[in-house]
N, C-alpha and C positions, 0 to 999 in steps of 0.2 A: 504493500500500500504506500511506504514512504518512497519507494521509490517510483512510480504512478507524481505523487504529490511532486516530486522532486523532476520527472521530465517537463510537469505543466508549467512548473516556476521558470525553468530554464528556456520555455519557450514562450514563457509572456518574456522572458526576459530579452529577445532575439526579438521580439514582436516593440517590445518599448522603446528598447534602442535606437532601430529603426527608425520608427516614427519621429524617436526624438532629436535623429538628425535632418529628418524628413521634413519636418512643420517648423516654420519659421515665415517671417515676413518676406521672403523668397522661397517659395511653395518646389519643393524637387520631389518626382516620382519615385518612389519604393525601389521598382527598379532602378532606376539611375546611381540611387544612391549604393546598391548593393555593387553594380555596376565601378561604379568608381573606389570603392572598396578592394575591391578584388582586379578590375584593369583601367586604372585612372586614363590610360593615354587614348582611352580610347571615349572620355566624355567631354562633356562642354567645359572649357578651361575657368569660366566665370563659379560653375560649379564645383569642380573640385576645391578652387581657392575656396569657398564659402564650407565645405562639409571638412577638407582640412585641416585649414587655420581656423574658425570659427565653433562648428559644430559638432566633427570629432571630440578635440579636445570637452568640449564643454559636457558633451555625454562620458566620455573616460571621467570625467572630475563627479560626475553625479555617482559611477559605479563606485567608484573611491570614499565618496562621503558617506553613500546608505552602508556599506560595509563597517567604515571606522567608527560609525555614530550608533550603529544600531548594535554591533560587539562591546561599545562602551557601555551602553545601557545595559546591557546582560549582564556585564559583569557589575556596576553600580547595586543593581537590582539584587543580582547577588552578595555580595557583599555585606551588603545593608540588610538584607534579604527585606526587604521592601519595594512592594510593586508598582511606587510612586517615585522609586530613585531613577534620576538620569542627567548627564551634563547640563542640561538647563536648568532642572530644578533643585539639584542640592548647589551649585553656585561652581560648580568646576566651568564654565562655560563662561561663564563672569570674570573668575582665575584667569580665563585665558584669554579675553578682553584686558583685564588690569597690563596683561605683561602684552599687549601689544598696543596700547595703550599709552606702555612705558618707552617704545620705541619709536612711534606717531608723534604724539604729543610733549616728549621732555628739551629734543635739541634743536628746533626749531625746523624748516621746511627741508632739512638734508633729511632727514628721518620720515618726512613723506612715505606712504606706501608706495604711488609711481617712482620716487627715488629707488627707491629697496626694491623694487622689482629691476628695476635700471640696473639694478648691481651685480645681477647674477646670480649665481650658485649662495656665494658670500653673504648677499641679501636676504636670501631664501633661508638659509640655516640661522641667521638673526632674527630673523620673524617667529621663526617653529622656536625656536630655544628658549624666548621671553616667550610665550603662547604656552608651551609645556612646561614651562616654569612655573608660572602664574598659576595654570591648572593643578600642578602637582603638589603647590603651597595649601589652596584651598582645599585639596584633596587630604592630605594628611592632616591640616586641620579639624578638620568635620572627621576625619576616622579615630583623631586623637578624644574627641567629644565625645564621639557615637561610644565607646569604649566601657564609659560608665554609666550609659542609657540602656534601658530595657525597652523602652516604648520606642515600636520605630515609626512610629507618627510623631512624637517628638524629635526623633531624629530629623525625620523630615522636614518640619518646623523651623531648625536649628539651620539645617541645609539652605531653607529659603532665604532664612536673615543673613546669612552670610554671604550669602549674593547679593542680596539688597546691601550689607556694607559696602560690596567691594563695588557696586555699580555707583553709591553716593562716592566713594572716594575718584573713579574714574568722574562722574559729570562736575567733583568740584574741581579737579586737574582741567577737565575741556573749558570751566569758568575762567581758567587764569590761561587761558591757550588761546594762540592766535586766530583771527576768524577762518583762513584757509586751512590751516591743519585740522578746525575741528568740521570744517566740511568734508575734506578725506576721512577722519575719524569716524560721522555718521555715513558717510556713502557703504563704509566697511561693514558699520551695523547692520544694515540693511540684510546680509546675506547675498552674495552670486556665486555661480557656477564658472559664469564664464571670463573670468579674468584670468583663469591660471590656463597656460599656454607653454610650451618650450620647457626649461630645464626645470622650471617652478614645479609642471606636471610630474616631471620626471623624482623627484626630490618628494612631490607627496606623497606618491606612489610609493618611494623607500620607505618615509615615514611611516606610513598606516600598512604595511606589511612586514614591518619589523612587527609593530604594538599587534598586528593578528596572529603573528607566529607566535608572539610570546601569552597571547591568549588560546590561541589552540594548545601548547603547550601546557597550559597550565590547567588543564579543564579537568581534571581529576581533582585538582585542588577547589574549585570552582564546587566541584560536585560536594568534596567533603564540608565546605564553607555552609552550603548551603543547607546540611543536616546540621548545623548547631558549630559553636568554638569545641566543644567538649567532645562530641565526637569529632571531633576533625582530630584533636590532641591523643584521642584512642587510637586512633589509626597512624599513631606515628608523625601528624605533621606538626611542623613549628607554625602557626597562627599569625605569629607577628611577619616572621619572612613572605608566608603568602600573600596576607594583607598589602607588605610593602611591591612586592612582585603585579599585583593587579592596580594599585596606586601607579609603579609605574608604566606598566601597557596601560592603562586608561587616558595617564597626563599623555603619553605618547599619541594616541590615538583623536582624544578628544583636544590638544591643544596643536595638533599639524592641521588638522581640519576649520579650526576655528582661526589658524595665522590667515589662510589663505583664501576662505571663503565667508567669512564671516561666522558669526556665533547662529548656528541652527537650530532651532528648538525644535520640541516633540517627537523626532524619529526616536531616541535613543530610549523616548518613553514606550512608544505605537508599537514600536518593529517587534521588540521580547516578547513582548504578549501575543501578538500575531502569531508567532513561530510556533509557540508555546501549545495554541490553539489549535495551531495547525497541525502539530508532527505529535500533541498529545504527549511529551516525554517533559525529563528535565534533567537530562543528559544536557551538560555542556558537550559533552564531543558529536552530539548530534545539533544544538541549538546555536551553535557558533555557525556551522556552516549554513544553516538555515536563516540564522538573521542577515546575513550575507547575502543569500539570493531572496528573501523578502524585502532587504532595504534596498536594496538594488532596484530592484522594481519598481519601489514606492517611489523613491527621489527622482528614479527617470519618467513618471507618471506626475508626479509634480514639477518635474521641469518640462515638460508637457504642454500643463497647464498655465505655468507661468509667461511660457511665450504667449497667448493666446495667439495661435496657429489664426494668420491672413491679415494680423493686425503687425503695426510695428512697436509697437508698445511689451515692455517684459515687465510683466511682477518681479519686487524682489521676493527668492525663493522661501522668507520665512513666513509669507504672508500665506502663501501656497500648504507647505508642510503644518502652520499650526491649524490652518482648515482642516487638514486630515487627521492630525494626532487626538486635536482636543476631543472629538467623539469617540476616540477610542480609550482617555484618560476616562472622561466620563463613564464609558461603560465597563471601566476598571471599577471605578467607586460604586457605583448603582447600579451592578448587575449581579447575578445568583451569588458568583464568590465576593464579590465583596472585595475588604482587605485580606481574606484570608489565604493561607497559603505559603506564605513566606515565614 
Protein backbone atom coordinates (compact mmCIF):
# COMPACT_ATOMS: atom_id res chain seq x y z
CA UNK A 1 0.00 0.00 0.00
CA UNK A 2 2.86 2.47 0.88
CA UNK A 3 4.36 1.92 -1.82
CA UNK A 4 0.93 2.50 -4.24
CA UNK A 5 0.82 5.80 -1.95
CA UNK A 6 4.48 6.53 -2.77
CA UNK A 7 4.37 6.07 -6.93
CA UNK A 8 1.04 8.64 -6.62
CA UNK A 9 3.25 11.38 -4.66
CA UNK A 10 6.17 10.91 -7.08
CA UNK A 11 3.81 11.44 -9.97
CA UNK A 12 1.94 14.45 -8.68
CA UNK A 13 5.27 15.38 -8.05
CA UNK A 14 6.52 15.15 -12.09
CA UNK A 15 2.92 16.55 -12.74
CA UNK A 16 3.65 19.93 -10.27
CA UNK A 17 6.98 20.54 -11.48
CA UNK A 18 5.91 20.71 -14.74
CA UNK A 19 3.29 22.80 -14.55
CA UNK A 20 5.24 24.91 -12.31
CA UNK A 21 7.66 25.62 -14.93
CA UNK A 22 4.92 25.76 -17.33
CA UNK A 23 2.57 28.68 -15.86
CA UNK A 24 3.82 31.90 -15.60
CA UNK A 25 3.19 35.34 -17.24
CA UNK A 26 4.62 33.72 -20.60
CA UNK A 27 2.40 30.75 -20.80
CA UNK A 28 4.87 27.52 -22.41
CA UNK A 29 3.27 24.02 -23.51
CA UNK A 30 3.85 20.94 -21.34
CA UNK A 31 5.41 19.67 -24.11
CA UNK A 32 7.92 22.28 -24.89
CA UNK A 33 8.85 22.46 -21.72
CA UNK A 34 9.73 18.63 -21.31
CA UNK A 35 11.05 19.27 -24.62
CA UNK A 36 13.64 21.61 -23.78
CA UNK A 37 14.49 19.74 -20.62
CA UNK A 38 15.76 16.82 -22.35
CA UNK A 39 16.93 18.74 -26.08
CA UNK A 40 17.16 22.43 -25.43
CA UNK A 41 18.67 23.02 -29.18
CA UNK A 42 16.00 22.12 -30.43
CA UNK A 43 13.22 24.85 -28.82
CA UNK A 44 12.53 28.56 -29.03
CA UNK A 45 15.76 30.23 -27.77
CA UNK A 46 13.37 33.07 -25.82
CA UNK A 47 12.18 29.90 -24.13
CA UNK A 48 14.69 28.14 -22.93
CA UNK A 49 16.23 31.40 -21.59
CA UNK A 50 12.95 31.83 -19.54
CA UNK A 51 12.59 27.96 -18.19
CA UNK A 52 16.55 28.03 -17.52
CA UNK A 53 17.51 31.11 -15.96
CA UNK A 54 14.20 31.82 -14.42
CA UNK A 55 11.84 28.99 -13.85
CA UNK A 56 14.01 25.95 -13.43
CA UNK A 57 15.89 27.35 -10.88
CA UNK A 58 12.98 28.78 -9.05
CA UNK A 59 11.03 25.02 -9.12
CA UNK A 60 14.62 23.35 -7.89
CA UNK A 61 14.42 26.02 -4.87
CA UNK A 62 10.64 25.10 -4.14
CA UNK A 63 11.98 21.12 -4.06
CA UNK A 64 14.64 22.21 -1.73
CA UNK A 65 12.41 24.35 0.63
CA UNK A 66 9.40 21.78 1.14
CA UNK A 67 12.16 19.02 1.99
CA UNK A 68 14.26 21.29 4.53
CA UNK A 69 11.15 22.81 6.12
CA UNK A 70 8.89 20.15 6.35
CA UNK A 71 12.19 17.45 7.84
CA UNK A 72 12.46 20.52 10.28
CA UNK A 73 9.02 20.33 11.59
CA UNK A 74 9.27 16.52 12.06
CA UNK A 75 11.96 16.72 13.90
CA UNK A 76 10.66 20.01 16.18
CA UNK A 77 7.48 18.18 16.59
CA UNK A 78 9.41 15.44 17.70
CA UNK A 79 11.58 16.78 19.89
CA UNK A 80 9.14 18.74 21.60
CA UNK A 81 6.94 15.88 20.98
CA UNK A 82 4.30 18.56 20.36
CA UNK A 83 2.06 18.76 17.23
CA UNK A 84 2.01 22.56 17.26
CA UNK A 85 6.11 22.70 17.05
CA UNK A 86 7.62 24.09 13.97
CA UNK A 87 10.35 26.83 12.65
CA UNK A 88 7.62 29.51 12.66
CA UNK A 89 6.10 28.99 15.76
CA UNK A 90 8.45 28.16 18.52
CA UNK A 91 10.76 31.35 17.02
CA UNK A 92 13.63 29.36 15.26
CA UNK A 93 12.52 31.17 12.04
CA UNK A 94 12.64 34.52 13.84
CA UNK A 95 16.51 33.13 15.03
CA UNK A 96 17.02 33.15 11.71
CA UNK A 97 15.65 36.47 10.78
CA UNK A 98 17.71 38.12 13.91
CA UNK A 99 21.03 36.64 12.25
CA UNK A 100 20.23 37.98 8.83
CA UNK A 101 19.07 40.79 10.09
CA UNK A 102 22.52 41.14 11.78
CA UNK A 103 24.02 41.11 8.38
CA UNK A 104 21.37 43.43 6.38
CA UNK A 105 20.98 45.91 8.73
CA UNK A 106 24.38 46.57 11.03
CA UNK A 107 27.00 47.99 8.27
CA UNK A 108 25.24 49.90 6.28
CA UNK A 109 24.38 49.38 2.24
CA UNK A 110 27.68 46.95 1.62
CA UNK A 111 25.75 44.31 3.68
CA UNK A 112 22.62 44.80 1.26
CA UNK A 113 21.22 41.26 0.32
CA UNK A 114 21.98 42.35 -3.73
CA UNK A 115 25.51 43.05 -2.24
CA UNK A 116 26.00 39.56 -0.69
CA UNK A 117 24.52 37.92 -3.40
CA UNK A 118 27.01 40.16 -5.68
CA UNK A 119 29.69 38.38 -3.63
CA UNK A 120 29.42 34.83 -4.59
CA UNK A 121 30.12 31.76 -2.86
CA UNK A 122 31.71 34.03 0.08
CA UNK A 123 28.39 35.97 0.35
CA UNK A 124 26.40 32.95 0.31
CA UNK A 125 28.07 31.15 3.26
CA UNK A 126 27.62 34.63 5.21
CA UNK A 127 24.12 34.63 4.99
CA UNK A 128 23.45 30.76 5.93
CA UNK A 129 26.02 31.08 8.81
CA UNK A 130 24.39 34.25 10.75
CA UNK A 131 20.79 32.44 9.53
CA UNK A 132 21.99 29.06 11.26
CA UNK A 133 23.32 30.85 13.80
CA UNK A 134 20.56 32.94 14.85
CA UNK A 135 18.24 29.63 14.57
CA UNK A 136 20.59 27.41 16.56
CA UNK A 137 20.67 30.26 19.47
CA UNK A 138 16.85 30.27 19.65
CA UNK A 139 16.83 26.65 19.33
CA UNK A 140 18.91 25.64 22.39
CA UNK A 141 17.25 28.35 24.19
CA UNK A 142 13.79 27.11 24.04
CA UNK A 143 15.39 23.22 24.49
CA UNK A 144 17.23 24.64 27.53
CA UNK A 145 13.52 25.86 29.00
CA UNK A 146 11.51 23.12 27.45
CA UNK A 147 13.83 20.96 29.81
CA UNK A 148 12.18 21.75 33.09
CA UNK A 149 8.40 21.97 31.49
CA UNK A 150 6.16 19.20 31.51
CA UNK A 151 3.39 20.86 29.62
CA UNK A 152 4.02 21.09 26.10
CA UNK A 153 1.42 23.67 25.46
CA UNK A 154 3.53 25.79 27.79
CA UNK A 155 6.35 24.89 25.94
CA UNK A 156 4.73 26.04 23.04
CA UNK A 157 3.77 29.38 24.68
CA UNK A 158 7.22 29.98 25.69
CA UNK A 159 8.27 29.05 21.96
CA UNK A 160 5.83 31.88 20.62
CA UNK A 161 7.27 34.66 23.07
CA UNK A 162 10.56 34.11 22.03
CA UNK A 163 9.93 34.85 18.78
CA UNK A 164 7.81 37.63 19.45
CA UNK A 165 11.21 38.86 21.49
CA UNK A 166 13.52 38.32 18.91
CA UNK A 167 11.20 39.98 16.16
CA UNK A 168 10.70 43.26 18.74
CA UNK A 169 14.47 43.23 18.91
CA UNK A 170 14.81 42.96 14.83
CA UNK A 171 11.90 45.90 14.03
CA UNK A 172 13.68 48.06 16.88
CA UNK A 173 17.31 47.46 14.99
CA UNK A 174 15.06 48.30 11.33
CA UNK A 175 13.92 51.61 13.60
CA UNK A 176 17.46 52.90 13.99
CA UNK A 177 18.37 51.53 10.04
CA UNK A 178 18.48 53.37 7.06
CA UNK A 179 15.25 53.64 4.84
CA UNK A 180 16.85 51.50 1.88
CA UNK A 181 18.28 48.74 3.92
CA UNK A 182 15.16 48.39 5.76
CA UNK A 183 13.22 48.11 2.32
CA UNK A 184 15.70 45.11 1.23
CA UNK A 185 15.11 43.86 4.81
CA UNK A 186 11.06 43.62 4.21
CA UNK A 187 11.29 42.60 0.51
CA UNK A 188 13.38 39.51 2.32
CA UNK A 189 10.32 39.06 4.78
CA UNK A 190 8.07 38.60 2.34
CA UNK A 191 9.31 35.17 1.30
CA UNK A 192 10.56 34.03 -2.60
CA UNK A 193 11.59 31.27 -4.46
CA UNK A 194 12.85 32.96 -7.20
CA UNK A 195 15.99 34.94 -6.33
CA UNK A 196 18.25 32.04 -5.76
CA UNK A 197 19.94 31.20 -9.08
CA UNK A 198 23.71 30.13 -9.95
CA UNK A 199 26.17 29.20 -7.06
CA UNK A 200 23.47 30.42 -4.30
CA UNK A 201 21.32 27.38 -5.67
CA UNK A 202 24.13 25.30 -5.63
CA UNK A 203 25.26 26.00 -1.97
CA UNK A 204 21.54 25.54 -0.62
CA UNK A 205 21.32 22.57 -2.09
CA UNK A 206 24.70 21.52 0.04
CA UNK A 207 23.07 23.12 2.94
CA UNK A 208 19.74 21.38 3.21
CA UNK A 209 21.26 17.92 2.20
CA UNK A 210 23.82 17.89 4.61
CA UNK A 211 20.82 18.91 7.65
CA UNK A 212 18.63 15.69 5.75
CA UNK A 213 21.48 13.30 5.91
CA UNK A 214 22.09 14.04 9.39
CA UNK A 215 18.27 13.79 9.83
CA UNK A 216 17.92 10.57 8.16
CA UNK A 217 20.68 9.40 10.04
CA UNK A 218 19.47 10.13 13.11
CA UNK A 219 15.84 8.65 12.88
CA UNK A 220 16.28 5.83 15.22
CA UNK A 221 17.19 8.47 17.70
CA UNK A 222 14.14 10.59 16.58
CA UNK A 223 12.04 7.28 17.10
CA UNK A 224 13.50 6.69 20.66
CA UNK A 225 12.81 10.68 21.45
CA UNK A 226 9.63 10.23 20.70
CA UNK A 227 8.74 7.31 23.32
CA UNK A 228 9.70 9.55 26.23
CA UNK A 229 13.61 10.81 27.63
CA UNK A 230 13.59 7.66 29.88
CA UNK A 231 13.04 5.35 27.57
CA UNK A 232 15.24 6.76 25.19
CA UNK A 233 18.01 6.54 28.36
CA UNK A 234 16.82 2.55 28.54
CA UNK A 235 17.92 1.86 25.23
CA UNK A 236 21.25 3.09 25.76
CA UNK A 237 21.13 6.62 24.36
CA UNK A 238 22.72 9.91 25.69
CA UNK A 239 19.54 12.45 25.42
CA UNK A 240 21.51 15.58 25.65
CA UNK A 241 23.87 14.41 22.47
CA UNK A 242 20.64 13.69 20.52
CA UNK A 243 18.88 16.77 21.52
CA UNK A 244 22.04 18.62 20.43
CA UNK A 245 22.44 16.58 17.05
CA UNK A 246 18.69 17.57 15.97
CA UNK A 247 19.21 21.28 17.32
CA UNK A 248 21.98 21.04 14.87
CA UNK A 249 20.40 19.44 11.49
CA UNK A 250 17.34 21.65 12.28
CA UNK A 251 19.45 25.25 12.62
CA UNK A 252 21.00 23.77 9.40
CA UNK A 253 18.03 23.04 7.64
CA UNK A 254 15.75 25.76 8.89
CA UNK A 255 18.31 28.75 8.95
CA UNK A 256 20.00 27.96 4.89
CA UNK A 257 16.35 28.06 3.92
CA UNK A 258 15.34 31.18 5.68
CA UNK A 259 19.04 33.02 4.56
CA UNK A 260 17.97 32.79 1.11
CA UNK A 261 14.34 32.61 0.62
CA UNK A 262 12.89 34.23 3.39
CA UNK A 263 11.27 33.16 6.76
CA UNK A 264 8.22 30.43 5.52
CA UNK A 265 5.78 29.78 7.69
CA UNK A 266 3.39 26.74 8.10
CA UNK A 267 4.93 23.95 5.84
CA UNK A 268 7.00 22.61 8.77
CA UNK A 269 3.78 22.66 10.77
CA UNK A 270 1.17 21.16 7.59
CA UNK A 271 3.62 18.79 5.97
CA UNK A 272 4.35 16.00 9.56
CA UNK A 273 0.96 15.79 9.93
CA UNK A 274 0.18 15.12 6.29
CA UNK A 275 2.64 12.35 6.03
CA UNK A 276 1.63 11.16 9.23
CA UNK A 277 -1.82 10.69 7.92
CA UNK A 278 -0.93 9.42 5.08
CA UNK A 279 1.62 6.54 5.58
CA UNK A 280 -0.33 5.83 9.09
CA UNK A 281 3.36 5.09 10.93
CA UNK A 282 5.63 7.06 13.07
CA UNK A 283 8.60 5.61 11.98
CA UNK A 284 11.18 8.56 11.23
CA UNK A 285 12.97 6.31 8.79
CA UNK A 286 9.75 6.15 6.81
CA UNK A 287 8.31 9.88 7.70
CA UNK A 288 11.42 11.70 6.73
CA UNK A 289 11.27 10.55 3.23
CA UNK A 290 7.71 11.00 3.00
CA UNK A 291 7.66 14.69 4.40
CA UNK A 292 10.02 15.10 1.43
CA UNK A 293 7.95 14.13 -1.38
CA UNK A 294 4.63 15.74 0.52
CA UNK A 295 6.59 19.06 0.94
CA UNK A 296 7.76 18.92 -2.24
CA UNK A 297 4.43 18.81 -3.61
CA UNK A 298 2.88 21.38 -1.42
CA UNK A 299 5.57 24.23 -2.11
CA UNK A 300 5.45 23.47 -5.92
CA UNK A 301 1.56 23.75 -5.64
CA UNK A 302 1.81 26.90 -3.83
CA UNK A 303 4.25 28.39 -6.16
CA UNK A 304 1.77 27.58 -8.55
CA UNK A 305 -0.48 29.43 -7.10
CA UNK A 306 1.54 32.36 -6.34
CA UNK A 307 2.37 33.17 -9.89
CA UNK A 308 -1.35 33.22 -10.80
CA UNK A 309 -0.73 31.50 -14.05
CA UNK A 310 -1.78 34.46 -17.26
CA UNK A 311 -1.21 37.20 -14.96
CA UNK A 312 2.20 39.18 -14.37
CA UNK A 313 1.77 39.65 -10.87
CA UNK A 314 3.49 36.92 -8.04
CA UNK A 315 2.29 36.59 -4.59
CA UNK A 316 4.93 36.51 -2.09
CA UNK A 317 5.12 32.78 -1.21
CA UNK A 318 4.19 33.03 2.49
CA UNK A 319 0.97 34.52 1.74
CA UNK A 320 0.29 31.30 -0.41
CA UNK A 321 1.78 28.51 2.16
CA UNK A 322 -0.16 30.06 5.24
CA UNK A 323 -3.57 29.69 3.05
CA UNK A 324 -2.67 26.19 3.01
CA UNK A 325 -1.05 25.39 6.43
CA UNK A 326 -3.53 27.34 8.71
CA UNK A 327 -6.58 24.64 7.95
CA UNK A 328 -4.51 22.19 8.49
CA UNK A 329 -3.19 23.64 12.06
CA UNK A 330 -6.78 24.10 12.77
CA UNK A 331 -7.65 20.72 12.12
CA UNK A 332 -4.79 19.62 14.27
CA UNK A 333 -6.40 21.58 17.37
CA UNK A 334 -10.38 20.65 16.58
CA UNK A 335 -10.21 17.45 15.03
CA UNK A 336 -10.99 13.77 16.68
CA UNK A 337 -7.15 13.76 18.01
CA UNK A 338 -6.84 16.74 19.37
CA UNK A 339 -3.45 17.60 21.11
CA UNK A 340 -3.09 14.01 21.72
CA UNK A 341 -0.46 11.87 20.66
CA UNK A 342 2.64 13.28 21.32
Amino acid sequence: MNKIKILVLLSLLVMAFLLDVALGSVHIPVKEVVRILFRPDAANESWIYIIEKIRLPKAMTAIIVGCGLSVSGLQMQTLFRNPLAGPSVLGITAGASLGVALVMLSAGSITSLYTIRELGISGSWLVIAASSIGAALIMVVIVSISSSLKDNVIVLIVGVMIGNITLSVISIWQYFSSPELIKDYLMWTFGSLGGVTGNQLLILAIVVSTGLLISFFSSKLLDALLLGDNYARSMGLTVQHARLLIVLSTSVLAGGITAFCGPIGFIGIAVPHLSRALFHTSSHRILIPACCLVGTVLMLICDIVAQLPGSQTVLPINVITALVGSPVVIWIIAGPNKLRGF
